[in-house]
N, C-alpha and C positions, 0 to 999 in steps of 0.2 A: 661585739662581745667584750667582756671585762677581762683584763689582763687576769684577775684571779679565775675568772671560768676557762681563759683561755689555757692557762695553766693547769686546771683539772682534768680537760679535755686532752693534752697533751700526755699526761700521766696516763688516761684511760687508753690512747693510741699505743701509749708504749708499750701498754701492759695489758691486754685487752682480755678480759677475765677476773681483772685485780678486786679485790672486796673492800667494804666502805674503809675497814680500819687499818688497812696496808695504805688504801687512796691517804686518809687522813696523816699516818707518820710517815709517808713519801710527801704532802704537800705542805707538811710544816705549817697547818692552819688547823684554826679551833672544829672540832667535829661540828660544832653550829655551823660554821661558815661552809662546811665542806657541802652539809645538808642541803642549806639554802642554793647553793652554785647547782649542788647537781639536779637538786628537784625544774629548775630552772632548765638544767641541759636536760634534761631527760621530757621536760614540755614542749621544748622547742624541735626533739628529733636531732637534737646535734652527737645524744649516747643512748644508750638501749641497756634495760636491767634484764635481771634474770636472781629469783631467788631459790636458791637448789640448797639442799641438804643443810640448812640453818644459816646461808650466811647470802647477802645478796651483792651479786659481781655486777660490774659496769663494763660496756664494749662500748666500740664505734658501730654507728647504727649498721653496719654492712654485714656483720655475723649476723647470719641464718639461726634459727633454734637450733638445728644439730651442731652448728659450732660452736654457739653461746653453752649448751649444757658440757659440750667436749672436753670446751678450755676450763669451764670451771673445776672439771673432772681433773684435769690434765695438770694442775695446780696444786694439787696435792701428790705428794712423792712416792707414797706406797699406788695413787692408782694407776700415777705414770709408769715406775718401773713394773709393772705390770704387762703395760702396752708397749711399752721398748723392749720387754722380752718376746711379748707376742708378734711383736712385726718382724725382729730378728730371727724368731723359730718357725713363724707359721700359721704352727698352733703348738698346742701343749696339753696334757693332761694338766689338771689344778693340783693334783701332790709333786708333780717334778717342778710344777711355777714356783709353789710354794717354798720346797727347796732349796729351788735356785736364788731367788729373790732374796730368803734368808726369813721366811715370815710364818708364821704358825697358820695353819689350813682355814681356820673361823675367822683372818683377819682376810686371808685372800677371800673367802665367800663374801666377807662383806662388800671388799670393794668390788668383786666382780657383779655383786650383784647390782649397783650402783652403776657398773659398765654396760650390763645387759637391757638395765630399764634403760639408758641413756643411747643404747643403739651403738655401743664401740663397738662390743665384744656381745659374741654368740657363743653358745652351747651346743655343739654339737654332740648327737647320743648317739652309739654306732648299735649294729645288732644284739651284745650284750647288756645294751642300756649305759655303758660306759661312758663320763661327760669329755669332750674335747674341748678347748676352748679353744676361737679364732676372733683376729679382729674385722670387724663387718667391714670397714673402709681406712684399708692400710693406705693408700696414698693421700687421702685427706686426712686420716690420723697425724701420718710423719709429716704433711707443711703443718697442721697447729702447732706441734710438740717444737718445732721452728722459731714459733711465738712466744713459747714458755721462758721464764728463767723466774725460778723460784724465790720468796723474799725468804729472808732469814728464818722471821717468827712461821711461818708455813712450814721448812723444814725440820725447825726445832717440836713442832706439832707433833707431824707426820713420827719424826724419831721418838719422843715420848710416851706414843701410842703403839709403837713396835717394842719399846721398851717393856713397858708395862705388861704387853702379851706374850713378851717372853717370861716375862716373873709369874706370871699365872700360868702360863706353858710346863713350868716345873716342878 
């Protein structure tokens, strides 16, 4: 392998979840070169993609599909602090998360529902029809969120988007 693939590979170990344009301004190379390196590790079996909700992540080939959609999940800050509230609590009614988290109720629907399709997080209905939410797999959850450390522009995102749902919140 090419010291620059070994080097993109290394990036994708580190960060295993990371998206093409976090890989490319972590590896200080032209988006062309970044292309051609990974289309090459990804023929060879050396990384594994996953394109989930408009952006496409990179792993080392040993993520499973429920950890590759996890981490990607898990990468964005509103749907992390989500699931660090829900493994701290349990579970949670969605207006006390919402609450606590600090986020208006239509932004936790979005990302919960993002958590439900991806199999974090469940809905639980009780005899009133009432939703609980819990996370399906708290101990696989807490090691990925292990793996996590968010890049700059991801939680400058994430804040923008809470920003912005507060100004129409009002």
């Amino acid at each position: 392998m090419t010291e620059t693939r070994t080097r993109i590979a290394e990036q994708v170990e580190s960060r295993p979840g990371v998206h093409f344009n976090d890989l490319v301004r972590r590896s200080e190379l032209a988006p062309g070169q970044v292309q051609y390196h990974l289309r090459d590790l990804l023929s060879e079996n050396r990384l594994a993609s996953e394109h989930l909700y408009g952006k496409t992540h990179y792993y080392p080939p040993e993520y499973d599909d429920w950890e590759r959609s996890a981490l990607a999940l898990l990468r964005r800050e509103t749907a992390r602090n989500v699931l660090v509230s829900l493994l701290e609590r349990e579970t949670a009614r969605p207006a006390t998360l919402a609450d606590d988290i600090g986020i208006a109720r239509s932004t936790l629907e979005w990302h919960v529902g993002h958590l439900v399709e991806q199999d974090l997080v469940e809905k639980r209905r009780d005899a009133r029809n009432r939703v609980t939410l819990a996370p399906t797999r708290p101990e696989a959850t807490a090691r990925l969120l292990a793996a996590i450390t968010p890049s700059f522009p991801e939680r400058m995102v994430d804040r923008f988007t809470r920003l912005v749902d507060d100004l129409l919140s009002e």
